[in-house]
CHARMM-style PDB file with segment names, atoms N, HN, CA, C and O in Angstrom:
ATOM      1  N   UNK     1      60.464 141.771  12.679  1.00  0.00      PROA
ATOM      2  CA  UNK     1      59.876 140.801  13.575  1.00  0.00      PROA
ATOM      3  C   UNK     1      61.016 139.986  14.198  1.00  0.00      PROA
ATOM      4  O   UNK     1      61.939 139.603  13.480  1.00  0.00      PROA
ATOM      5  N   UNK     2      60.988 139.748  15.318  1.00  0.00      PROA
ATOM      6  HN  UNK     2      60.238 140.060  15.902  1.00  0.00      PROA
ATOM      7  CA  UNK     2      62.211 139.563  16.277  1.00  0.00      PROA
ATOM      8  C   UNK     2      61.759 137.641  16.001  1.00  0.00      PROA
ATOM      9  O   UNK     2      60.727 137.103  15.601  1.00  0.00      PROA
ATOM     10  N   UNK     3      62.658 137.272  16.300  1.00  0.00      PROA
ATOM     11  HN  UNK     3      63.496 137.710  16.625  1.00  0.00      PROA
ATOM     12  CA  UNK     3      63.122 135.268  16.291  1.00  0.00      PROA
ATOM     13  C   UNK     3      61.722 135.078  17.143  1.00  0.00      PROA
ATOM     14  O   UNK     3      60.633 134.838  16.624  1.00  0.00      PROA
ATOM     15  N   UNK     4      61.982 135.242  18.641  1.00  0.00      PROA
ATOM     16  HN  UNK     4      62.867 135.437  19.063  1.00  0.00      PROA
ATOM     17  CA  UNK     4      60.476 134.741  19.517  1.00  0.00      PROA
ATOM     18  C   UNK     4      58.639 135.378  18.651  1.00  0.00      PROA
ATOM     19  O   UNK     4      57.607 134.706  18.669  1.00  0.00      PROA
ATOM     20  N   UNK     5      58.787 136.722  18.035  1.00  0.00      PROA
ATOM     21  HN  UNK     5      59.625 137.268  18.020  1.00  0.00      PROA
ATOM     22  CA  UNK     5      57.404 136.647  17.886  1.00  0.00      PROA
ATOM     23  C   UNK     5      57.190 135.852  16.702  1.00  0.00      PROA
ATOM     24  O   UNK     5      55.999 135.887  16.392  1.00  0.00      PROA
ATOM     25  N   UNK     6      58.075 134.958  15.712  1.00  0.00      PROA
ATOM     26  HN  UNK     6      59.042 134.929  15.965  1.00  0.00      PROA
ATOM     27  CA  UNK     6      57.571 134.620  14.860  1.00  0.00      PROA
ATOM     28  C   UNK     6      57.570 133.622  15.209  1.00  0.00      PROA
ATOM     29  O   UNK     6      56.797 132.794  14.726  1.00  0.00      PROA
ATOM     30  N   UNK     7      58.352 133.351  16.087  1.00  0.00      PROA
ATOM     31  HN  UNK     7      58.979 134.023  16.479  1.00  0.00      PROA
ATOM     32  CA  UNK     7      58.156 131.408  16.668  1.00  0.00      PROA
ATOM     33  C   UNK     7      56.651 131.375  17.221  1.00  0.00      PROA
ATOM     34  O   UNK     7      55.850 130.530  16.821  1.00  0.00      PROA
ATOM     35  N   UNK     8      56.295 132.436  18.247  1.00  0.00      PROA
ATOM     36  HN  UNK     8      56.945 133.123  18.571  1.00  0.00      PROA
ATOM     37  CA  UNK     8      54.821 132.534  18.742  1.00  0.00      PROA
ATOM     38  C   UNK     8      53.797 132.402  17.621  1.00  0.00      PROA
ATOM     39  O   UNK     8      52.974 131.495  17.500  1.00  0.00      PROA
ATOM     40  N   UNK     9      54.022 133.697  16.630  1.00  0.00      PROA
ATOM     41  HN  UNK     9      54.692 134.434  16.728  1.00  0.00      PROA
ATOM     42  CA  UNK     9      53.166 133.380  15.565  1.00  0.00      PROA
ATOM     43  C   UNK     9      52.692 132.072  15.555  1.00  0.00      PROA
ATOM     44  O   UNK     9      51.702 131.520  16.035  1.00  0.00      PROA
ATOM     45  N   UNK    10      53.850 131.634  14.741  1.00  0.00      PROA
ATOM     46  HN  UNK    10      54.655 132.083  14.351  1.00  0.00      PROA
ATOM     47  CA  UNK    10      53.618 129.907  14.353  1.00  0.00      PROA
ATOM     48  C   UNK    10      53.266 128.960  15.327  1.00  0.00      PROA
ATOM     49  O   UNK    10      52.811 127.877  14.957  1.00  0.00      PROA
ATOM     50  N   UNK    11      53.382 129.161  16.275  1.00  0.00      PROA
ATOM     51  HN  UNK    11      53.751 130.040  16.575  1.00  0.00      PROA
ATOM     52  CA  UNK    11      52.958 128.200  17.441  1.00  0.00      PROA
ATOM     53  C   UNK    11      51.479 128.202  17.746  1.00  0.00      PROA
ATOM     54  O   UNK    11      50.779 127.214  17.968  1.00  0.00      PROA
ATOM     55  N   UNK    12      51.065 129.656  17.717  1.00  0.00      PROA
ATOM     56  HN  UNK    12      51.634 130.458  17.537  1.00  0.00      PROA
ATOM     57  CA  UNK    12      49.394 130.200  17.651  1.00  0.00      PROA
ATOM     58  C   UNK    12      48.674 129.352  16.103  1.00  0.00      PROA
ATOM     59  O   UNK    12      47.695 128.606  16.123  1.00  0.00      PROA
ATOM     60  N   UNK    13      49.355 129.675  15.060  1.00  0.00      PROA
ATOM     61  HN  UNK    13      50.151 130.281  15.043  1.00  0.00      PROA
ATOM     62  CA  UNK    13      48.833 129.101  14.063  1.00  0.00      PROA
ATOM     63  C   UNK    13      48.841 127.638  13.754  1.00  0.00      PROA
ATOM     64  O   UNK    13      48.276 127.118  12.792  1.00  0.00      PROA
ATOM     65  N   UNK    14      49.563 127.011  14.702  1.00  0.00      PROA
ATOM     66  HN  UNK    14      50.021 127.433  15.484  1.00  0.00      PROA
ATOM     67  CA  UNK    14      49.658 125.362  14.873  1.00  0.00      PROA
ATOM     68  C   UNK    14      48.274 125.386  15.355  1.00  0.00      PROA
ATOM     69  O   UNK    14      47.426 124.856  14.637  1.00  0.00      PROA
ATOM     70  N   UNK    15      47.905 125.945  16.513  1.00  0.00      PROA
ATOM     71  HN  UNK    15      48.595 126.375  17.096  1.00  0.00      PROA
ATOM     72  CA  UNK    15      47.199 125.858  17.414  1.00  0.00      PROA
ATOM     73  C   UNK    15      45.675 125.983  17.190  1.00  0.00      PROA
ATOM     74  O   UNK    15      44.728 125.661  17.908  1.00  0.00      PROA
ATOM     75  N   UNK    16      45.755 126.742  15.560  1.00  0.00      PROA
ATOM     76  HN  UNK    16      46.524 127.003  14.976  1.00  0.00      PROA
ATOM     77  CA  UNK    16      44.308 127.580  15.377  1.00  0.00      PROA
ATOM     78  C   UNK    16      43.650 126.356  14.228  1.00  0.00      PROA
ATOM     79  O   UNK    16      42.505 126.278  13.783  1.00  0.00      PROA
ATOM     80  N   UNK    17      44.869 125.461  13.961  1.00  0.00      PROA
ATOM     81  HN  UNK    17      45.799 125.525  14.323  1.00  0.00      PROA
ATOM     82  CA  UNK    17      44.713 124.447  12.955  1.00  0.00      PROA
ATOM     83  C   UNK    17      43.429 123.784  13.812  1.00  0.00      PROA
ATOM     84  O   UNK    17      42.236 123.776  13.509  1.00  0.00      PROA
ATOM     85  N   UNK    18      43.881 123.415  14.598  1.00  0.00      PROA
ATOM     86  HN  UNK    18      44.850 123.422  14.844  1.00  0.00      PROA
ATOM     87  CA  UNK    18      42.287 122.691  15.273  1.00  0.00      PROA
ATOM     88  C   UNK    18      40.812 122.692  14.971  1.00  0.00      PROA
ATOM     89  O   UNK    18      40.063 121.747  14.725  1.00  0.00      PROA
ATOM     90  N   UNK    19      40.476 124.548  15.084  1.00  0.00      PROA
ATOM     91  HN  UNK    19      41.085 125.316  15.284  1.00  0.00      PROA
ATOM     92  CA  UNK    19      39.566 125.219  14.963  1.00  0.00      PROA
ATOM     93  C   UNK    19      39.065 124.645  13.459  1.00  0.00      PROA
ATOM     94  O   UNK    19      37.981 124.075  13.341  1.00  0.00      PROA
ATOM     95  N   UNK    20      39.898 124.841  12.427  1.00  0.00      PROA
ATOM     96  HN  UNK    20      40.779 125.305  12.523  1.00  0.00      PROA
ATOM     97  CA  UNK    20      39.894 124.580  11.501  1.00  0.00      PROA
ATOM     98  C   UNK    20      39.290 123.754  11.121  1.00  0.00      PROA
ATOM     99  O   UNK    20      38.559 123.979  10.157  1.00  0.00      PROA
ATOM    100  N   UNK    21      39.340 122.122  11.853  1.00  0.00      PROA
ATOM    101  HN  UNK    21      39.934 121.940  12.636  1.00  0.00      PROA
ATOM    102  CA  UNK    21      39.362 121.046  11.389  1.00  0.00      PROA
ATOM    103  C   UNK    21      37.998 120.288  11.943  1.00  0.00      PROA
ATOM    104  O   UNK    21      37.573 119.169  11.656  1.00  0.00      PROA
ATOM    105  N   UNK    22      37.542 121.142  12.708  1.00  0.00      PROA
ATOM    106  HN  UNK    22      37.888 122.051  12.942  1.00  0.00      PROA
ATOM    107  CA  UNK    22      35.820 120.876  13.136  1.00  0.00      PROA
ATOM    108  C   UNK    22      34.996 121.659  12.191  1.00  0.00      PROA
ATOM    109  O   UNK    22      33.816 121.805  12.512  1.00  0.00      PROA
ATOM    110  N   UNK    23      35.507 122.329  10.797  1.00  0.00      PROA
ATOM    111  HN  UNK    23      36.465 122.211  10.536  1.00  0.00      PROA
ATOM    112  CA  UNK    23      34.354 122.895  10.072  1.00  0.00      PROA
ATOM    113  C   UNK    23      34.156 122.189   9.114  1.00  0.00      PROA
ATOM    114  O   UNK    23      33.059 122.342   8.577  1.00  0.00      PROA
ATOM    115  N   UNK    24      35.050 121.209   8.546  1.00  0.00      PROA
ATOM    116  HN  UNK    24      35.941 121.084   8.982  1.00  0.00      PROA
ATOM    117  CA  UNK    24      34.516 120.150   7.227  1.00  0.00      PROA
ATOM    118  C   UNK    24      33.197 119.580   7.420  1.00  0.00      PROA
ATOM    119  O   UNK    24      32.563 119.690   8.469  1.00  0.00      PROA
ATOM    120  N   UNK    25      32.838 119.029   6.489  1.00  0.00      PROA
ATOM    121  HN  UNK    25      33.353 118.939   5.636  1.00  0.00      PROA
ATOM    122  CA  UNK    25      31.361 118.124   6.741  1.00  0.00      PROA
ATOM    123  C   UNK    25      31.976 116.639   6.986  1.00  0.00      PROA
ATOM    124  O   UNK    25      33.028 116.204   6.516  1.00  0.00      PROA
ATOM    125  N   UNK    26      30.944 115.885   7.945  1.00  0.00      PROA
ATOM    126  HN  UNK    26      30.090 116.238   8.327  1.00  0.00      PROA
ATOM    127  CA  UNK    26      31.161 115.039   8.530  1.00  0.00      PROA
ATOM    128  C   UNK    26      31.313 113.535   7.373  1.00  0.00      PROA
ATOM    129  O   UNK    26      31.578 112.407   7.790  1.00  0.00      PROA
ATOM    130  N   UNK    27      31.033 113.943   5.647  1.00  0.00      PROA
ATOM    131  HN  UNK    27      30.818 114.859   5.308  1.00  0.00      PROA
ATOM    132  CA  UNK    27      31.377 112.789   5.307  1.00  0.00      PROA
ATOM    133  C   UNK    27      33.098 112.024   4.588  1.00  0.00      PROA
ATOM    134  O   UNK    27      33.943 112.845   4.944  1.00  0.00      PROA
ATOM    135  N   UNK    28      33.414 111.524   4.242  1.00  0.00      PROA
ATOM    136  HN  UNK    28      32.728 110.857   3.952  1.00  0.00      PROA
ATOM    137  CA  UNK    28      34.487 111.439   4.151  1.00  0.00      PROA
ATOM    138  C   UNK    28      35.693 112.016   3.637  1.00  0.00      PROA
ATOM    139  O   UNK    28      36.889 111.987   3.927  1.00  0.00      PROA
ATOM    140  N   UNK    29      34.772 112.690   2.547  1.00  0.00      PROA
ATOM    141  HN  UNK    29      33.800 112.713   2.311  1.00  0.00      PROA
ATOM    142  CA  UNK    29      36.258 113.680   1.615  1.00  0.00      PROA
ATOM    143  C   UNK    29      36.331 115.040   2.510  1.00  0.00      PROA
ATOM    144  O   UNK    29      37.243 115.866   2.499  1.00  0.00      PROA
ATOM    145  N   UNK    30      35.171 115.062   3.266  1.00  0.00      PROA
ATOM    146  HN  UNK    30      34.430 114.391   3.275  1.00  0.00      PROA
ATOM    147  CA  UNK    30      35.603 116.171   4.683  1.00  0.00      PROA
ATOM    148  C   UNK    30      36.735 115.687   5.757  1.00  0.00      PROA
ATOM    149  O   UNK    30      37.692 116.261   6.275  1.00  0.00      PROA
ATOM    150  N   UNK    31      36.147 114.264   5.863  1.00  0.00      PROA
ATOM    151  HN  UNK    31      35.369 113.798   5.441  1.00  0.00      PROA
ATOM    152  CA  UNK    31      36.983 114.085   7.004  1.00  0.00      PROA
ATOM    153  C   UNK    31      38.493 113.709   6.563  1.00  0.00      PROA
ATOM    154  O   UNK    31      39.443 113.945   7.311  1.00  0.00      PROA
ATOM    155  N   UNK    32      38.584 113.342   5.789  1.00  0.00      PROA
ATOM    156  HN  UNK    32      37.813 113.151   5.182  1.00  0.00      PROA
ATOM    157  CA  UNK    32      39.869 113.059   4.894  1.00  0.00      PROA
ATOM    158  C   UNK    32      40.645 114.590   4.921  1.00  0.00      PROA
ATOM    159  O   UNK    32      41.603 114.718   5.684  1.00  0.00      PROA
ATOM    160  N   UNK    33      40.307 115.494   4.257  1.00  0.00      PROA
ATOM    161  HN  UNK    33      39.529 115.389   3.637  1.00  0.00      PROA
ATOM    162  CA  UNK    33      40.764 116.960   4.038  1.00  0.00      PROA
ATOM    163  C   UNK    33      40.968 117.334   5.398  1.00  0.00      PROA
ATOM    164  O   UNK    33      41.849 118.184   5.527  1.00  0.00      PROA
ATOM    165  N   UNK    34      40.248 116.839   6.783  1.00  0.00      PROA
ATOM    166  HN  UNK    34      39.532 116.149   6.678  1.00  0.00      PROA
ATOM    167  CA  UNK    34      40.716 117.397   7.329  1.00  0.00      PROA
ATOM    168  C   UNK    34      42.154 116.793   8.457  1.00  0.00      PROA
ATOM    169  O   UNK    34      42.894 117.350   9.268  1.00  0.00      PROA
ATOM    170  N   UNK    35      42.029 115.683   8.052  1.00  0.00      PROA
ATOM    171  HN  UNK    35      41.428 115.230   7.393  1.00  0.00      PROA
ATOM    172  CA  UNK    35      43.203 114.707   8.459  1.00  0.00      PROA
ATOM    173  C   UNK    35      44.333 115.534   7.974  1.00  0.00      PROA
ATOM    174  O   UNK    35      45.431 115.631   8.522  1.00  0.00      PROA
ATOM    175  N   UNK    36      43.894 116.194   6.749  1.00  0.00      PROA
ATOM    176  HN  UNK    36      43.002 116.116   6.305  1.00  0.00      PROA
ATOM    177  CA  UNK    36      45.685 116.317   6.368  1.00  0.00      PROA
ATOM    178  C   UNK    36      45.907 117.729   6.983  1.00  0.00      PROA
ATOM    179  O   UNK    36      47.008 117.959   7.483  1.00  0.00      PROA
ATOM    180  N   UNK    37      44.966 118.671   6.986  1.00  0.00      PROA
ATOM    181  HN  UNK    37      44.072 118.484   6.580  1.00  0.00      PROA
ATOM    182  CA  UNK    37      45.180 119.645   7.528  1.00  0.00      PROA
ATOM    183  C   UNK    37      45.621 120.049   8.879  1.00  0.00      PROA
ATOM    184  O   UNK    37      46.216 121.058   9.258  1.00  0.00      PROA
ATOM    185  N   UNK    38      45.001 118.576   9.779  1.00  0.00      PROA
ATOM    186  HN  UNK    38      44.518 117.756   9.471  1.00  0.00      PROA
ATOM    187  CA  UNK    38      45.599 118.670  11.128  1.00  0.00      PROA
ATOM    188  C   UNK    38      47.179 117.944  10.912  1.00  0.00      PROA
ATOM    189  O   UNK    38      48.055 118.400  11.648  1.00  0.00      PROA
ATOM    190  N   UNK    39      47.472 117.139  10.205  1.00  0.00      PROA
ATOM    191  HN  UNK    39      46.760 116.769   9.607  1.00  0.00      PROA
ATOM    192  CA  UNK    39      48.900 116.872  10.293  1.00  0.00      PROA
ATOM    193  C   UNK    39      49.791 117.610   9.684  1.00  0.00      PROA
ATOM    194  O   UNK    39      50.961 117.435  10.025  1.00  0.00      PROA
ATOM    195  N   UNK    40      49.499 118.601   8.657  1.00  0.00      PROA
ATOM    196  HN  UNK    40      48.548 118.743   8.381  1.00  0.00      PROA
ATOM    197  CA  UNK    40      50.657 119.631   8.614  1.00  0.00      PROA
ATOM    198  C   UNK    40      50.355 120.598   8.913  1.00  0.00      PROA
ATOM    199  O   UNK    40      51.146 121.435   8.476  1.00  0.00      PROA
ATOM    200  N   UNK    41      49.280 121.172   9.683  1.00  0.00      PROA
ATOM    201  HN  UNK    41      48.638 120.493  10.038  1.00  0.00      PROA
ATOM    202  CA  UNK    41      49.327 122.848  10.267  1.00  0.00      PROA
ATOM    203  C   UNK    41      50.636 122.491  11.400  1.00  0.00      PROA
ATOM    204  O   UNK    41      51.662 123.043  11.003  1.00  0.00      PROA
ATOM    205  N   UNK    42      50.714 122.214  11.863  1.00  0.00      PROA
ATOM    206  HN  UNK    42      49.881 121.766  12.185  1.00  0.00      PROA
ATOM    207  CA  UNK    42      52.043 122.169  12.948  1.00  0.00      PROA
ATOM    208  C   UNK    42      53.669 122.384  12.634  1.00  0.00      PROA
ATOM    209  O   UNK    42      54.641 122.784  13.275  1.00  0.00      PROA
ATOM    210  N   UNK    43      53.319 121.708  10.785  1.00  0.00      PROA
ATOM    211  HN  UNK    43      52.530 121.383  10.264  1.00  0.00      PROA
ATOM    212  CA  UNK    43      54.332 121.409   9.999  1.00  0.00      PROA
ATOM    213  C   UNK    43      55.294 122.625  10.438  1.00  0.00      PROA
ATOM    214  O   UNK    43      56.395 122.323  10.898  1.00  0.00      PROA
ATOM    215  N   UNK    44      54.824 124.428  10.284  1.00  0.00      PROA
ATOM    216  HN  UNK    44      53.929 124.674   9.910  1.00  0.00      PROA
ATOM    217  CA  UNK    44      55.915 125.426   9.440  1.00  0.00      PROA
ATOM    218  C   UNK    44      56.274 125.589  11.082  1.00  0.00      PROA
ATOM    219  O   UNK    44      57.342 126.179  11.249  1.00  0.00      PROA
ATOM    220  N   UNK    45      55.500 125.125  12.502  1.00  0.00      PROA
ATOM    221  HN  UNK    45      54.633 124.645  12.366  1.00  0.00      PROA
ATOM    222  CA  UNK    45      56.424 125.991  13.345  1.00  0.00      PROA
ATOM    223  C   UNK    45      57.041 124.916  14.015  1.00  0.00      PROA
ATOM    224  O   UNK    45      57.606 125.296  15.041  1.00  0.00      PROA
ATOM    225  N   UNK    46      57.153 123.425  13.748  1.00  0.00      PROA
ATOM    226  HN  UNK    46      56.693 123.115  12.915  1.00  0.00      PROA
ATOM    227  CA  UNK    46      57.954 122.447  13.860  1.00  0.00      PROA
ATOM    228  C   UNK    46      59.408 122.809  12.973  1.00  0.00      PROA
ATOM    229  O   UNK    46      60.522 122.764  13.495  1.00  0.00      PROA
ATOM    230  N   UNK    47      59.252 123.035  12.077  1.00  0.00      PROA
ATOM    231  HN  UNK    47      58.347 123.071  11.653  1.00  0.00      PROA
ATOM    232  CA  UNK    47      60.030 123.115  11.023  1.00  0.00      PROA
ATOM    233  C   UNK    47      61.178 123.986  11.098  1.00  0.00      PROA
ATOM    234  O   UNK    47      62.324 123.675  10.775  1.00  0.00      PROA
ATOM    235  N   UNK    48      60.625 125.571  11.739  1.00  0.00      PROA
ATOM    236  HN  UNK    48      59.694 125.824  12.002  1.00  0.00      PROA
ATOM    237  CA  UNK    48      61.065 126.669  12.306  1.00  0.00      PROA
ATOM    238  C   UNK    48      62.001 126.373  13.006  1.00  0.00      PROA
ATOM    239  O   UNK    48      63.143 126.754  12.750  1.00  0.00      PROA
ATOM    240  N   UNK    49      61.661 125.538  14.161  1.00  0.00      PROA
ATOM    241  HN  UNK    49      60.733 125.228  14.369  1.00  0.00      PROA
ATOM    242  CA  UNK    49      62.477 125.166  15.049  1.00  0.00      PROA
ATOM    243  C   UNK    49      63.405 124.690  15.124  1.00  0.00      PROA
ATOM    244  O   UNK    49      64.473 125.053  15.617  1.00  0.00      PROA
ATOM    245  N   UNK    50      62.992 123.503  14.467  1.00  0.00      PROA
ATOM    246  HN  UNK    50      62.125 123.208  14.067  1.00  0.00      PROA
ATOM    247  CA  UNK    50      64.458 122.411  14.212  1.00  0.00      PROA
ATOM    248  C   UNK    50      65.748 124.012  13.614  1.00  0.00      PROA
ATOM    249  O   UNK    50      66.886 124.383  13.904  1.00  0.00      PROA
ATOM    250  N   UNK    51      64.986 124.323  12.982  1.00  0.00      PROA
ATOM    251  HN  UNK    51      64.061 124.022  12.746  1.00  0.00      PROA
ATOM    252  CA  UNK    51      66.127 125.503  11.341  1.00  0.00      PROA
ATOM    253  C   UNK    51      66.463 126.328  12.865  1.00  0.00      PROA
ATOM    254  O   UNK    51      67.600 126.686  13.173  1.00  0.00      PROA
ATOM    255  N   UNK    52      65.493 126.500  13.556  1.00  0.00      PROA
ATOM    256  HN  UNK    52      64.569 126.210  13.307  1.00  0.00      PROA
ATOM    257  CA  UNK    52      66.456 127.847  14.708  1.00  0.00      PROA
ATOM    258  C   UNK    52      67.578 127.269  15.378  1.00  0.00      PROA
ATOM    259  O   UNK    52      68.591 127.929  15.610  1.00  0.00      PROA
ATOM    260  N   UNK    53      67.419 125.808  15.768  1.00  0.00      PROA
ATOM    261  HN  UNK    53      66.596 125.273  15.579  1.00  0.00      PROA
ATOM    262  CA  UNK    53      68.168 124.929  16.704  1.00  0.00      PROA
ATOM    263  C   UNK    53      69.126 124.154  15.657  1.00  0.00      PROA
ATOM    264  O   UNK    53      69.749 123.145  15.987  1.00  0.00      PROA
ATOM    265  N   UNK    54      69.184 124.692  14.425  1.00  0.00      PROA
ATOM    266  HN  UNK    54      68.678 125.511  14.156  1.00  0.00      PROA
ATOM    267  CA  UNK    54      70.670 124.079  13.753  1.00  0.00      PROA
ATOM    268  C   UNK    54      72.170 124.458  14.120  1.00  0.00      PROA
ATOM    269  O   UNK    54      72.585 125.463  14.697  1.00  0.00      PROA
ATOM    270  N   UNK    55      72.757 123.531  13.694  1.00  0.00      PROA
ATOM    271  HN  UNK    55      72.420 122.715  13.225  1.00  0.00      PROA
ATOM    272  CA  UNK    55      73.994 124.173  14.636  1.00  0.00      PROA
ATOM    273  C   UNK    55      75.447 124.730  13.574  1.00  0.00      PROA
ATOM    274  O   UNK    55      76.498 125.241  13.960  1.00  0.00      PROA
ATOM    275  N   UNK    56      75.018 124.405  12.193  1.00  0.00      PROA
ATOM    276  HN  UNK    56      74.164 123.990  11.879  1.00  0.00      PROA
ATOM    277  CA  UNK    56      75.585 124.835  10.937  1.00  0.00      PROA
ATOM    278  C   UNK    56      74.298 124.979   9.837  1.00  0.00      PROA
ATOM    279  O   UNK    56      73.104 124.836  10.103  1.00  0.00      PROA
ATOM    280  N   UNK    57      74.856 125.280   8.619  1.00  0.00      PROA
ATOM    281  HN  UNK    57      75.826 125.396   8.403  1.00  0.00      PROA
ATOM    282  CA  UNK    57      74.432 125.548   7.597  1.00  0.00      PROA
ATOM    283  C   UNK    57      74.158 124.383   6.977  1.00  0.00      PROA
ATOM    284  O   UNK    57      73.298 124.484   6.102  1.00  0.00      PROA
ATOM    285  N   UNK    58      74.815 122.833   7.225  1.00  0.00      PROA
ATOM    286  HN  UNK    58      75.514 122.751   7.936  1.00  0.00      PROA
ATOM    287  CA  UNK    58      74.898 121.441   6.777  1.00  0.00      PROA
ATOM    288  C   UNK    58      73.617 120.882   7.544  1.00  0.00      PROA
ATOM    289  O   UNK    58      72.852 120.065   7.031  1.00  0.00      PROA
ATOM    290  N   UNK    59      73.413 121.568   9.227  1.00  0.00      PROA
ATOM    291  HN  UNK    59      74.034 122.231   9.644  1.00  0.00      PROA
ATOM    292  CA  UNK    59      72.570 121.098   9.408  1.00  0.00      PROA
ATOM    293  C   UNK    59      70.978 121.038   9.583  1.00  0.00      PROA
ATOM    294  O   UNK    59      70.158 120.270  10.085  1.00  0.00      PROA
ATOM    295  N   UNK    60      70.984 122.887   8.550  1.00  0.00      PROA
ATOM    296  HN  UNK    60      71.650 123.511   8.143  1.00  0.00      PROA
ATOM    297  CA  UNK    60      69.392 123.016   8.488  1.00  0.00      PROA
ATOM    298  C   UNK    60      69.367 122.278   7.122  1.00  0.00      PROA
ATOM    299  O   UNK    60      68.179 122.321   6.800  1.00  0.00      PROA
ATOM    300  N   UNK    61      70.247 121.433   5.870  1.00  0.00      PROA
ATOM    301  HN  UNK    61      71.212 121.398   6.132  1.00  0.00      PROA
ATOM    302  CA  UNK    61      70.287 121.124   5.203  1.00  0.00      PROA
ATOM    303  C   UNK    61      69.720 119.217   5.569  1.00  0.00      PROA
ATOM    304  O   UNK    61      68.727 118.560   5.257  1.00  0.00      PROA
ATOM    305  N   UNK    62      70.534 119.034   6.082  1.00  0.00      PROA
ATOM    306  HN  UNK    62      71.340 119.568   6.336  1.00  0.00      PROA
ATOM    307  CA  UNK    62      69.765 118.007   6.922  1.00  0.00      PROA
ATOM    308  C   UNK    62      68.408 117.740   7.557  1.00  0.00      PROA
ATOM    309  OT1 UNK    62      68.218 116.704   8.193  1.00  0.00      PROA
TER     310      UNK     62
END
């Protein structure tokens, strides 16, 4: 799998997080669960990125 289709991957799967987050039930430990799910589905192809756009080894460590 080449650098761009896995960045796409992850960018699609940021994206599908959404979908996701309209199926909990509307009372709170739904809506709670789904708070967190919309703030880190984005997490692995944010994450990706920064690590593709490092510019040493110190600085995907960073």
């Amino acid at each position: 799998m080449s650098l761009e289709e896995r960045e796409d991957r992850l960018i699609d799967f940021a994206m599908r997080v959404g979908g996701v987050v309209d199926a909990p039930p509307e009372d709170p430990l739904g809506q709670h669960i789904a708070n967190q799910i919309l703030c880190s589905g984005p997490s692995p192809a944010l994450n990706y990125l920064e690590t593709c756009a490092a510019e040493s080894q110190r600085d995907v460590a960073h």
